[in-house]
N, C-alpha and C positions, 0 to 999 in steps of 0.2 A: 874233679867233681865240684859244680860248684853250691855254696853253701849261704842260704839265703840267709842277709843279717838277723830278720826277723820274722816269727813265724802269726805272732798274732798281728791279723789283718788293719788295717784303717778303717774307720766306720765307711769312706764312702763306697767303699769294694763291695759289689756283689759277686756272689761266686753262683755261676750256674751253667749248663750244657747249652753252646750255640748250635742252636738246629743249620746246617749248611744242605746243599745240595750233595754234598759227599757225605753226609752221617752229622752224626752230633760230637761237639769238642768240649772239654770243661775249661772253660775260660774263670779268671778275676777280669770282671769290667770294674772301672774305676773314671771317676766323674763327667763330666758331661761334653757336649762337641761346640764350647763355644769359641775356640780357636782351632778346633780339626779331631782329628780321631787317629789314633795309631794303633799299631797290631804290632806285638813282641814274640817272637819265634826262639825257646830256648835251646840249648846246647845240646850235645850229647851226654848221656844220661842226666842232666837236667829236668825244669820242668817247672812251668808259669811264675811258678813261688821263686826261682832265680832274679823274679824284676817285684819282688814284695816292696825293697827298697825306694824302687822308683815312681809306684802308686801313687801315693799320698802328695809327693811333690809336683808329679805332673797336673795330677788331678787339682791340686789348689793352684795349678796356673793356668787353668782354663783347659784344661785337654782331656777328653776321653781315652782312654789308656785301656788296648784289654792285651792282657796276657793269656797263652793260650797251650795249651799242651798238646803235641800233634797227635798222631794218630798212633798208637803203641805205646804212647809215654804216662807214664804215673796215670792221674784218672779217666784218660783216655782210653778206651779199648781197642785190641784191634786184631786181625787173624794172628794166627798161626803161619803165616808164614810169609817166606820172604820175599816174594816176589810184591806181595802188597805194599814195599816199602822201599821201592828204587826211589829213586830223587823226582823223575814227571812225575810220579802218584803223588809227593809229600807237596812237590809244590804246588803241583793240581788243587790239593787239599788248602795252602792257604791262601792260593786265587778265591775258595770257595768261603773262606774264612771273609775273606777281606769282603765280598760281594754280601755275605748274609749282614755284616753289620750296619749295613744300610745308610754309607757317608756316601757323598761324590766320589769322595778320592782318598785315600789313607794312606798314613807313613808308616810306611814297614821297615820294623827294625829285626835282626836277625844278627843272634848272640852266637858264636863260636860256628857247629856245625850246623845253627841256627841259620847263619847268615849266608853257608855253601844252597843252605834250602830256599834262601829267600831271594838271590839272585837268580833260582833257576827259575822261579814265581816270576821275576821280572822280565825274563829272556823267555818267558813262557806268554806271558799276559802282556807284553809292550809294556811303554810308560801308561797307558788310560786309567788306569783303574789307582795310577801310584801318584801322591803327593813328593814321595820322597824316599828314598832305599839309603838306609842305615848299616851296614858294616859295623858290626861290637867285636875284635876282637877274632874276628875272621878272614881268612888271608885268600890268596890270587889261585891256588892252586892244593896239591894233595900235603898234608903237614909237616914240620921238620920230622929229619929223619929217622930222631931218637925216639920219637914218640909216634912213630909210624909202628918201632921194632914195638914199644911197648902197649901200641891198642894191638897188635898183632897176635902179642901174647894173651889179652883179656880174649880176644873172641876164639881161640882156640881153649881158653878156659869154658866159653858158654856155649861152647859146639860141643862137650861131651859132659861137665858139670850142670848141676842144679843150683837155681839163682841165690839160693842160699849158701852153699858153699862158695859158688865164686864173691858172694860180699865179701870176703872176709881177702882176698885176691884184690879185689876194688880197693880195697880201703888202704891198704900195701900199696899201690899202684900212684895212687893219690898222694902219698906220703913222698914217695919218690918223685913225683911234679911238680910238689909244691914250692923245692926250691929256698933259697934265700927270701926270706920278708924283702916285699919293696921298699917299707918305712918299719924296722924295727922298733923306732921308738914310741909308734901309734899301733900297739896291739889291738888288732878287736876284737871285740865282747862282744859271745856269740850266744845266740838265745838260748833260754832252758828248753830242753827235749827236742834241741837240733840233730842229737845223734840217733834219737828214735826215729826223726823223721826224713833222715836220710836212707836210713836201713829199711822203714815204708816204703819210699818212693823207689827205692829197687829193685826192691819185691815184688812191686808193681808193675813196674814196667814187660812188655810183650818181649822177650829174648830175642827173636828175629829181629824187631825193631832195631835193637842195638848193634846185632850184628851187619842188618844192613847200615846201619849208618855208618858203624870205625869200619868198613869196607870203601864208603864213600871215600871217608876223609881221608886215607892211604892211598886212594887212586884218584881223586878228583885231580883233573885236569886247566890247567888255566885257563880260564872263559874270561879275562878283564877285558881284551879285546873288541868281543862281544856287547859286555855291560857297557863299556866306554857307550857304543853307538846307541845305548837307548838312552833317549832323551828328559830324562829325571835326576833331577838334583839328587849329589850322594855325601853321603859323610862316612869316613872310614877312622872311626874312633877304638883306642885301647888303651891300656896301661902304659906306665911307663917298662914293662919288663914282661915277655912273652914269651911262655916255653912250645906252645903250639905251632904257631906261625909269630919268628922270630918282630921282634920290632921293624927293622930296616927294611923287613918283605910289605909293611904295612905301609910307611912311608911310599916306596914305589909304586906299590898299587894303587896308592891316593893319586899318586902324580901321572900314572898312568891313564886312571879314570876320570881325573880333572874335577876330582871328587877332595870336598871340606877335611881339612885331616885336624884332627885334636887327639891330645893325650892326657890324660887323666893321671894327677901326680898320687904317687903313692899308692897304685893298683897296678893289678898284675892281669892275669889272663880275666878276671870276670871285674870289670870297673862295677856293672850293675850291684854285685854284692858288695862288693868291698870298700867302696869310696860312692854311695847312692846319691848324697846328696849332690855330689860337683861331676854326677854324671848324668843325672837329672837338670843340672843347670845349662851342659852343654846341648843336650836335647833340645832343650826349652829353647836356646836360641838358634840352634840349626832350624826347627820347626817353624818359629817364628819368620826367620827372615825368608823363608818360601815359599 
């Protein structure tokens, strides 16, 4: 789960529902499009506030920056049920995202099972609509295997439990992911009432939504093949250390896709939280040089 560094906003952030042709999303837009405009797509069980970090820095280096919560995540609404929420609907939905913001062409970035949702937007929509397709931390195919058994085990928690009982399962779950610190000797300081607002944004969240998603991620299929042949610049950026889709699978798949690879020193599966500044900085010059 990941854990935004901070939760009080930058003044240039507005927060408000983008009307799209598929419904309305609650975005943070963040400054202005005098070097282009990007669209951030977060994880599973995530949600906008996972790129709080990355706001402030993009937006003071000319970029409109919106982060955006899909459709069943945190203050996004969405049915009841599951068929609303295969991967053509999600990516449907930020085709529809990317068109209402009303750039030429935007870079779509797309963090963990963010980023399974935002290549299918690209193998859905061609390159027209893209400046650039972003990979954070999200890999070629369905996730390593240990952590296939253990979303296996959450969504058979949220097929018969209540979102409140299984928090307390999530939070357990997380514990066991988190692994060895990248950089133990740079702890960090995580905002006041980040645990309240975890246990919100869970709450919140449409159950189906979750359970279609850790369904995807345990079955998704290798599409880099696919992506290789659309013709848009890619960067496939992560931590130094990833329990989801191992490092060495990321490596490949950059070289497979002929796609920018950077690693971000001292981060783990969510670079956006955990190390924002020097992963804002590698944005800034992916974006830049395309």
């Amino acid at each position: 789960m990941s854990r935004p560094p901070l939760l009080e906003l930058p003044r240039c952030v507005r927060t408000y529902h983008l009307p799209t042709s598929r419904g309305s999303f609650a975005v943070l837009d963040a400054g202005d499009a005098r070097r282009g405009t990007a669209l951030l797509v977060p994880g599973f069980t995530g949600s906008k506030e996972d790129f709080n970090g990355l706001l402030g820095p993009l937006a003071k280096a000319g970029w409109r920056v919106v982060a955006v919560d899909g459709r069943g995540q945190y203050e996004t609404g969405g049915p009841r049920d599951e068929s609303a929420y295969t991967q053509r609907e999600l990516a449907a939905d930020v085709v529809a995202q990317a068109e209402a913001l009303g750039a030429d062409r935007v870079h779509l970035l797309g963090h963990s099972f963010g980023g399974l949702v935002s290549r299918a937007a690209v193998l859905l929509s061609g390159a027209g609509p893209w400046a650039s397709l972003t990979l954070m931390s999200s890999g070629p195919a369905a996730i390593e295997t240990s952590q296939q058994q253990r979303t296996k085990t959450l969504l058979d928690a949220l097929a018969v439990m209540d979102m409140e009982s299984v928090w307390q399962a999530m939070r357990e779950l997380d514990v066991q992911e988190a692994g060895p610190a990248a950089d133990a000797s740079r702890p960090r300081v995580e905002p006041p009432g980040l645990e309240e607002f975890l246990h919100r944004r869970w709450l919140s969240n449409v159950p189906e939504q979750l359970i279609a998603a850790g369904r995807q991620m345990t079955a998704e299929p290798d599409r880099v093949a696919e992506l290789a042949a659309v013709e848009v610049p890619k960067l496939v950026v992560s931590g130094e250390v990833d329990y989801a889709w191992p490092v060495p699978w990321l490596d490949e798949m950059a070289e497979r896709l002929g796609a920018r690879r950077e690693v971000v020193a001292g981060a783990e599966h969510s670079p956006n939280a955990e190390r924002p500044d020097a992963t804002a900085a590698v944005l800034d010059a992916f974006w830049g040089s395309v």
